[in-house]
C-alpha positions in Angstrom: -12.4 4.1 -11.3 -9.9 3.1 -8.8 -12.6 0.7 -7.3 -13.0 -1.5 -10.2 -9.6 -2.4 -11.3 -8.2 -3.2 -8.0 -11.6 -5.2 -7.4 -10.7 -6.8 -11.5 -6.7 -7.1 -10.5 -7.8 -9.4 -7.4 -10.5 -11.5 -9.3 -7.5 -12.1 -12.1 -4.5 -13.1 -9.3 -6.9 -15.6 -7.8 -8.0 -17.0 -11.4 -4.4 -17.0 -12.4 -3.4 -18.8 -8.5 -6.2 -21.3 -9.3 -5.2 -22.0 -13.2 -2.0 -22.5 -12.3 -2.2 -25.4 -9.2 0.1 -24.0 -7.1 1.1 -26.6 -4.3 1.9 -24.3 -1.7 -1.1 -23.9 0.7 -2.0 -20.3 1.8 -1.5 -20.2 5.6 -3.8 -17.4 7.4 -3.1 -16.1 10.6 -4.6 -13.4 13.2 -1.5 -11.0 12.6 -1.5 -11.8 8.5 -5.2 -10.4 8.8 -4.3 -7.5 10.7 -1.7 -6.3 8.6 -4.6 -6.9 5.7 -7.0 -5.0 7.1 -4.9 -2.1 8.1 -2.8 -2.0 4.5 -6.8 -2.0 3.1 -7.5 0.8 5.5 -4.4 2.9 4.9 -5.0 2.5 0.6 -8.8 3.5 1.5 -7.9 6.6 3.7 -5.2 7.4 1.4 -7.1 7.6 -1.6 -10.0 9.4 0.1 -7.9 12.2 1.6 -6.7 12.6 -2.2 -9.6 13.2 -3.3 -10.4 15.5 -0.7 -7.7 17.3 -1.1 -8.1 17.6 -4.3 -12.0 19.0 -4.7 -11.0 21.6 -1.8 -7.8 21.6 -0.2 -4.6 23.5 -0.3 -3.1 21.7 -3.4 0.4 23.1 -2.8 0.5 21.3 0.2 -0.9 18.3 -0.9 2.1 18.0 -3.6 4.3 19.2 -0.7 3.1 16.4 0.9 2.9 13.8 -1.8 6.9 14.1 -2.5 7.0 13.2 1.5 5.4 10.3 1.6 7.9 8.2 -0.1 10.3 8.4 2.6 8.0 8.2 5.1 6.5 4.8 3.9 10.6 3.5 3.6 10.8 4.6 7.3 7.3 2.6 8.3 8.5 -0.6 6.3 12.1 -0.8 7.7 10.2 -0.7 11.3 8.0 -3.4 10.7 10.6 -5.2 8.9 12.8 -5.3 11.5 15.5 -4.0 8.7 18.0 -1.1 9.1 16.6 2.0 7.7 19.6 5.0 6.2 18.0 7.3 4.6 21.4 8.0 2.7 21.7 4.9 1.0 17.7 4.8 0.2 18.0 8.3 -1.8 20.9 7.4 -3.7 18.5 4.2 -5.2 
């Protein structure tokens, strides 16, 4: 179910990008397709592993887990964003 409506949520974006006439021309480079592919590949794995873990895993560590991954992904984006990461003032948000 997951499949469909990120495949219908895309279709719409680019119908809505193409209604509109946005001016601004959509610039693709080698590391803008990297970070596509591996953000596709991280969603894909992610959503496999749930379901995995679901049907026959420990579920107490998957919710274990699941509260984790919050902070984890706030620690990945600072480091690609080249932005100073305190995990202080990101919990009190």
């Amino acid at each position: 179910m997951v499949l469909p409506f990120f495949m219908l949520v895309a279709i719409a974006l680019w119908i809505k990008y193409l209604l509109v006439g946005d001016t601004t021309i959509i610039h693709f480079s080698l590391s803008s397709v990297i970070y596509l592919v591996l953000a596709a590949c991280a969603m894909g794995f992610g959503y496999a592993a749930w379901n995995t873990g679901m049907l026959g895993g420990n579920v107490t560590l998957l919710t274990g887990a699941s509260y984790f991954i919050p902070v984890l992904s706030s620690a990945l984006s600072s480091l690609l964003l080249a932005t100073p990461w305190n995990f202080l003032s990101g919990r009190a948000l």
